[in-house]
C-alpha positions in Angstrom: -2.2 0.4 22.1 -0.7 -2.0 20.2 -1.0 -2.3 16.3 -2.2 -5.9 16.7 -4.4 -5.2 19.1 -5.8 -1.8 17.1 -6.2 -4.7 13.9 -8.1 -6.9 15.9 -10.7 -4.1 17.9 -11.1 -2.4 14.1 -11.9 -6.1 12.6 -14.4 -7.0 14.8 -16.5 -3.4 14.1 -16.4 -4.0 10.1 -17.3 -7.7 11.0 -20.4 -6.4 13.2 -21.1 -4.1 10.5 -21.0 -6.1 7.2 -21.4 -10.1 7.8 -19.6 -10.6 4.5 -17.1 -7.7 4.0 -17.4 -6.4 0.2 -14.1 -8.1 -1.9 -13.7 -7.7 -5.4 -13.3 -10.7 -7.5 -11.1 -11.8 -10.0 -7.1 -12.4 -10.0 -6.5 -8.5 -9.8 -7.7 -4.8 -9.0 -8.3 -2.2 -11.5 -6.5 1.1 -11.0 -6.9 3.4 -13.8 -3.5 5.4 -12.7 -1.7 1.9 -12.6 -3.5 0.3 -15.9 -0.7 0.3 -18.2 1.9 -0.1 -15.8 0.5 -3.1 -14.3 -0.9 -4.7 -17.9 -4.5 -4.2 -16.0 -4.3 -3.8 -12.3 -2.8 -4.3 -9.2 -2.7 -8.2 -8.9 -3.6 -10.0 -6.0 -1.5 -13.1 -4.7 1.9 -10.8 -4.9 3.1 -8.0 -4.1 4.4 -4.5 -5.9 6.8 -2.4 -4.7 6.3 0.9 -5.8 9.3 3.1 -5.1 9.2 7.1 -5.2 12.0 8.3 -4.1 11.2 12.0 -4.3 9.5 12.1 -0.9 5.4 11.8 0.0 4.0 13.7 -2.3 3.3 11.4 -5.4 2.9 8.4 -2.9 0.5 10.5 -1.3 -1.4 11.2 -4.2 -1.9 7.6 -5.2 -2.8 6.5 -2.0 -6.3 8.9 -2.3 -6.2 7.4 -5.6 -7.1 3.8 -4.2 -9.1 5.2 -1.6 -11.4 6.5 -4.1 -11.3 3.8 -6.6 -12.3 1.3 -2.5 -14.9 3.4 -2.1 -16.4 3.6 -5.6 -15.6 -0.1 -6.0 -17.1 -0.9 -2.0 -14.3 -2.6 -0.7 -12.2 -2.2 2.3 -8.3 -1.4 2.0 -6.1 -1.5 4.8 -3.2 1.4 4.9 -0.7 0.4 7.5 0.9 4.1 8.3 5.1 3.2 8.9 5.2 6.3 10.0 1.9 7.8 11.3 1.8 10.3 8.8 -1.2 10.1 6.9 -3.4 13.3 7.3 -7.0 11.8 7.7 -9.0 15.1 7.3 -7.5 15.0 3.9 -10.3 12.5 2.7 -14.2 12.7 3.3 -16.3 10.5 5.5 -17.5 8.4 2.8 -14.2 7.8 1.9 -12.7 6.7 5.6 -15.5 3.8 6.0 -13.9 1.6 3.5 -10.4 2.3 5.2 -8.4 0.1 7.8 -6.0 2.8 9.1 -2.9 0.9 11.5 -1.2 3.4 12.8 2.6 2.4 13.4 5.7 4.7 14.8 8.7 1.9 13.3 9.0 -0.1 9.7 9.2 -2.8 12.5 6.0 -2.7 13.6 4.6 -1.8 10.2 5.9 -5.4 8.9 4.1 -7.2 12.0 1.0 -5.4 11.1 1.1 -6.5 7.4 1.8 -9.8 8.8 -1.5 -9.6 10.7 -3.5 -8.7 8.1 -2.4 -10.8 5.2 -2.9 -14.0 7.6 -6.3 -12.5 8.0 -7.3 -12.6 4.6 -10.0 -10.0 4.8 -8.6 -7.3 2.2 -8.7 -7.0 -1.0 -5.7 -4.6 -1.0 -3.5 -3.8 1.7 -0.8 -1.2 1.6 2.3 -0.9 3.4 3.5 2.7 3.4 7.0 2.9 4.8 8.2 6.5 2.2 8.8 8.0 5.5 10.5 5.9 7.5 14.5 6.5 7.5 16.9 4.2 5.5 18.6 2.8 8.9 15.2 1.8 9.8 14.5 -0.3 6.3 18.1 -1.4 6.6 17.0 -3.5 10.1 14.5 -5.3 8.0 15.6 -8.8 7.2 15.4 -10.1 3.7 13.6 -13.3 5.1 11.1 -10.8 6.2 9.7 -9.8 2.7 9.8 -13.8 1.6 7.6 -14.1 4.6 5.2 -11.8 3.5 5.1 -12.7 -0.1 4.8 -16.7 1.1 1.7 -14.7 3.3 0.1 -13.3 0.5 0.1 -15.8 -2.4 -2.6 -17.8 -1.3 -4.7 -14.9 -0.5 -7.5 -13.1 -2.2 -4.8 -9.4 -1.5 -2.5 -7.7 -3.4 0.1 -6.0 -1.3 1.6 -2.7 -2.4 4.9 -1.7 -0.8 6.1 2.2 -1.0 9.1 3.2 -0.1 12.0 6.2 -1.5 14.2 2.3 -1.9 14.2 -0.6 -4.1 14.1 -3.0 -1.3 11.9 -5.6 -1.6 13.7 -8.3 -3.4 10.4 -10.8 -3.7 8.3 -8.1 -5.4 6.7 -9.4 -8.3 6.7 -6.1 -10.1 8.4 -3.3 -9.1 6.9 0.1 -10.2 9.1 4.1 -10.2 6.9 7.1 -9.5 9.7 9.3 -11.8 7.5 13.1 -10.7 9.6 16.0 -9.5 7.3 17.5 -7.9 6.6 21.5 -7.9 4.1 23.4 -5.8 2.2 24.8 -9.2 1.6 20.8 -10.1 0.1 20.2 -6.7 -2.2 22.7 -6.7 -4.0 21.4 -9.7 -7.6 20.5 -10.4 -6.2 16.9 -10.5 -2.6 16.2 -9.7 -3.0 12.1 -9.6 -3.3 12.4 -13.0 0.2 13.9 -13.3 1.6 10.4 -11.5 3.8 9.4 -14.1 5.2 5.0 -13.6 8.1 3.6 -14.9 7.9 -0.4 -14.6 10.7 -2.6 -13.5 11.0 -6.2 -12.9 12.2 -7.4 -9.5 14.8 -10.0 -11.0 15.6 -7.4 -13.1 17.1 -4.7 -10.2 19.1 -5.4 -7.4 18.2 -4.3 -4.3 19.7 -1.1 -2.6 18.7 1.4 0.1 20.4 4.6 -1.0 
């Protein structure tokens, strides 16, 4: 089935659900792990790129993170899946009711989606995981693309988070590092979010590169 047509069946249940979908208010989103990297939280209106170029396990990590903080916060979040690799038993059933899951094979299809949705204007916090998707893949994305999405998501009540192992996102407001190197000892921790360590950058202050 299409991802566009998977948005649109999955819409319609959380609209016959809850008339008036939970949304947080205010200009941005609270993230503990993201607090003093973000001066406060995730903000909606633009979007952060944040890059970890040591694989899926950190981005994993933070991605629970904000499912937690939806579900203690009761809104939805919408994780479009570049690559279809997010392990759903990994979270609990209380957890997966305040989660838009779009399930995409191609970055190509993961951008329409996030199209889809920021047009929709539903989400409070939409995030675009495209850390497994290969370079030659995220090389096919135009630049005019990203303007696209940030011109998308200004006017909404979302923040968009891009991850990626690449800085690539040239109309990223901020632009945040995940610097772990991760061992199997840290991962098998009590609680190894709290081991995410964030560097911030400035988009006009990197230029873009797909290493």
């Amino acid at each position: 089935m299409p991802a566009s047509r998977q948005i649109i069946d999955l819409r319609n249940l959380l609209v016959e659900r809850f008339q008036h979908p939970p949304a947080l208010a205010g200009g941005q989103i609270s993230i503990p792990l993201l607090e003093r990297a973000t001066n406060g939280g995730l903000r909606k209106g633009a979007i952060t790129e944040i890059i970890s170029a040591n694989m899926s396990a950190g981005s994993a990590l933070l991605i629970h993170s904000l499912l937690q903080i939806a579900q203690r916060d009761r809104f939805f979040l919408a994780l479009i899946d570049g690559r279809d690799s997010f392990d759903v038993q990994s979270v609990g059933a209380g957890t997966l009711q305040h989660l838009l899951w779009v399930r995409c094979e191609k970055a190509s299809e993961a951008i329409k989606a996030a199209d889809f949705l920021l047009r929709d204007g539903n989400f409070p916090l939409v995030i675009l995981d495209l850390v497994l998707n290969p370079a030659e893949e995220l090389r096919r994305i135009p630049a005019t693309n990203w303007y696209r999405l940030q011109r998308l998501v200004e006017p909404a009540p979302t923040a968009l988070v891009v991850m990626s192992r690449h800085n690539m996102v040239a109309s990223a407001r901020t632009k945040i590092v995940l610097e772990n190197q991760w061992t199997l000892p840290d991962l098998s921790r009590e609680n190894p979010s709290a081991q995410l360590h964030f560097k911030v950058r400035r988009a006009k202050t990197i230029a873009s590169a797909l290493g």
